[in-house]
C-alpha positions in Angstrom: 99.5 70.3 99.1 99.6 73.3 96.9 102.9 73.9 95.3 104.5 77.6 95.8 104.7 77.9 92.0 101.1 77.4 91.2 100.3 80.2 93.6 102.7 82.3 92.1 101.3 81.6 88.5 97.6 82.1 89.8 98.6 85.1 91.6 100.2 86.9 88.7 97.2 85.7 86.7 94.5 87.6 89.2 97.0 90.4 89.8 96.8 90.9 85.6 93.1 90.4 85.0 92.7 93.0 88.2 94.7 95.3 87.2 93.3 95.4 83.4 89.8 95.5 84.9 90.2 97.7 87.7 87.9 100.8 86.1 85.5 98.3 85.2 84.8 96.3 88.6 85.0 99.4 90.6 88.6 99.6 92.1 90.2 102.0 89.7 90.6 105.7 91.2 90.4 107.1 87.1 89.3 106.4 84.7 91.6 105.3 82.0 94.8 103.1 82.8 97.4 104.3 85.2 100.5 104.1 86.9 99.0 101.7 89.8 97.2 99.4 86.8 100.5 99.3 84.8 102.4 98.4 87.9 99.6 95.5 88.6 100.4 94.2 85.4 104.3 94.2 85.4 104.7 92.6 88.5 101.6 90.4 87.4 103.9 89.2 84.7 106.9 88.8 86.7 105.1 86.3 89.1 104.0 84.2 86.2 107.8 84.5 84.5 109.0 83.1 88.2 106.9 80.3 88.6 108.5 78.0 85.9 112.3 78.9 87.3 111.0 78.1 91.0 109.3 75.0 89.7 112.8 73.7 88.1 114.9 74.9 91.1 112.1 72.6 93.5 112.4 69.9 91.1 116.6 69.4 92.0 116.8 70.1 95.4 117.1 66.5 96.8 114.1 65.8 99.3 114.4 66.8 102.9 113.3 62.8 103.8 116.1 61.4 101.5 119.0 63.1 103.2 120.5 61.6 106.5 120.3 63.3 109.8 124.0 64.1 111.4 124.5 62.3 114.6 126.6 64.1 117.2 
């Protein structure tokens, strides 16, 4: 099973190289780089600057088999 925070790291990785090389692979509207690249590559960065905090918050959260069902 894939973890969340691998997807966030290799979906801020392809949101980055995708937004750097949007003129070049045909998805740009100008050329140049603009507002809608820049934007690709903050939020780019802020998926890849997540990942390691979700991974550490995954890690102590106790495991949903471990913990003991309430009886009523």
């Amino acid at each position: 099973m894939t973890k969340a925070w691998n997807l966030l790291t290799i979906g801020g990785l392809l949101l980055i190289m995708v937004s750097f090389f949007a003129d070049q692979i045909g998805v740009g509207r100008n050329p140049g780089f603009g507002w809608g690249q820049g934007a690709g590559v903050v939020l780019g960065l802020v998926l890849i600057l997540v990942s390691p905090y979700m991974k550490r918050r995954r890690a102590r959260l106790p495991d949903s088999t471990d913990t003991a069902t309430p009886q009523s």
